[in-house]
Phi, psi and omega in degrees: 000143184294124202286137176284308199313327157325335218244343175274351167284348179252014173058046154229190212222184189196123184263187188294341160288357178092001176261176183259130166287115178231182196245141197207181180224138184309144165297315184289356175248356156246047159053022164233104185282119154080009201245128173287001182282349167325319165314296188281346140350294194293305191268354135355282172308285143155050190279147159286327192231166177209130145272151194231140166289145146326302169149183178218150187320291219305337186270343196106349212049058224268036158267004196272330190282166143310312183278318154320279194310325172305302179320277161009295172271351217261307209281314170308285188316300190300339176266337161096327180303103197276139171289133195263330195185151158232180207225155182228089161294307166319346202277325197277009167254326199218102187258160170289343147010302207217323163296080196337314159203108206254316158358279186287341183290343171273330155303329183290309174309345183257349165297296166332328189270292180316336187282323173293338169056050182232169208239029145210149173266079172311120155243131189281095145247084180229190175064259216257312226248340192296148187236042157281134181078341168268093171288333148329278184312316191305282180349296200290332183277329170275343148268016145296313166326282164329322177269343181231032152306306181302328164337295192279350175288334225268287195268036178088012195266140171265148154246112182277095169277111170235132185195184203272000181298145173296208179263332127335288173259057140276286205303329199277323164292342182294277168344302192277326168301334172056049209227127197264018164249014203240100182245178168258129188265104172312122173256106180280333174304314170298316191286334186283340179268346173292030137089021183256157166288113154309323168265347169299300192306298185329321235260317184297319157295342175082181188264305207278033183216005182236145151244346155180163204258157195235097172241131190198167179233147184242115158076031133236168162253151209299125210067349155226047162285189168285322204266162178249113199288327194293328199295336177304306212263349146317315176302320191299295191276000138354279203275003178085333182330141114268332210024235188258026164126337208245136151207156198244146150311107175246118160063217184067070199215122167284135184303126186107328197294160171254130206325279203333307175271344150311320222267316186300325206287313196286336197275306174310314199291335199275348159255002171257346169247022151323000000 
């Protein structure tokens, strides 16, 4: 089995299978949403990783270009921070539900994750977007789904539903769409303010039904929030959990604080309880 100690100075963990878990953070939660200066951000802080947005209407979503997507990488390399995942942020304004096009940003989104060479695709559903209560929505999305999944099968891509639905109907759009690239990108913060056991619920989706992780607190820092991480990353490592390697730091900034010592506070903290 692989040894965890080596590994805490880069800031991953080992999950029970023994493979390495490592920690990156969203772009848009250290303030640069989609912008590559966001790499040496990161590696400030001493993050491995960075999830990155696509992008938003007024830009185009202009990581969908080349010469965008080149910067990225250039800005990835130069910085030692690897993109670990993106994200389609936008779907929570303009949701994919309802908005025709919204299609192609998603089609499009698993070419960007292949140029990028990373193997999953946050879709965003809250705000605009939420399908609690909507049976109507659930419906168009999975048939949206349904079509552009062999897409994402074809070239290796995970498409990540996170939203505020329990672990039932994760699984029941999961079911229905019928596509083993189609997963839940796990929130514990989230699942715990929709009024659920943040770990029952993990444990109920199983590990081969999450593809990467969210970890956070809204408006503390990580641990002097509600929820309880050592009991989380026990649950984590229980159950074997890997997805694709990753789980990121999101948001978890005291209203007023400043990002920077937040973020060395959260990252330390996530590693004194490894």
């Amino acid at each position: 089995m692989l040894s965890c100690a080596p590994l805490l100075a880069n800031a991953a963990f080992c999950a029970g299978s023994g493979k390495q878990l490592s920690i990156g953070a969203c772009d848009w939660s250290i303030g640069k949403s989609s912008d590559p200066a966001a790499f040496e951000v990161a590696r400030q802080i001493g993050l491995k990783g960075l999830m990155v947005n696509i992008g938003n209407l007024n830009n185009d979503l202009h990581l969908r270009k080349k010469e965008v997507q080149q910067t990225f990488l250039d800005a990835s390399r130069d910085s030692g921070v690897e993109i670990s995942s993106v994200a389609l942020a936008e779907l929570n304004g303009i949701p994919y539900k309802s908005d025709p096009r919204t299609i192609e940003w998603v089609r499009d989104s698993i070419d960007v994750a292949k140029a990028l060479g990373v193997p999953v695709v946050l879709l965003a559903f809250f705000e605009k977007n939420d399908l609690r209560n909507d049976a109507k929505g659930k419906e168009e999305v999975i048939r949206r789904l349904r079509e552009v999944m062999p897409r994402a099968e074809q070239v290796g891509i995970t498409l990540g539903i996170e939203s505020y639905l329990d672990a039932r109907e994760h699984m029941e759009i999961i079911d229905k769409v019928g596509s083993p690239n189609l997963k839940v990108y796990y929130d514990f913060r989230n699942t715990a303010d929709a009024g659920y056991d943040t770990i029952k619920e993990f444990k109920k989706l199983g590990k081969d039904r999450i593809c990467e992780l969210h970890i956070k607190e809204n408006g503390f820092l990580l641990g002097k929030g509600t929820l309880d991480w050592k009991e989380i990353f026990k649950a984590i490592k229980d159950t074997g959990y890997i997805g694709d390697g990753w789980a990121q730091i999101e948001g978890a900034i005291p209203d007023g604080a400043e990002m920077m010592s937040s973020y060395k506070h959260n990252l330390a903290y996530l590693k004194s309880i490894i």
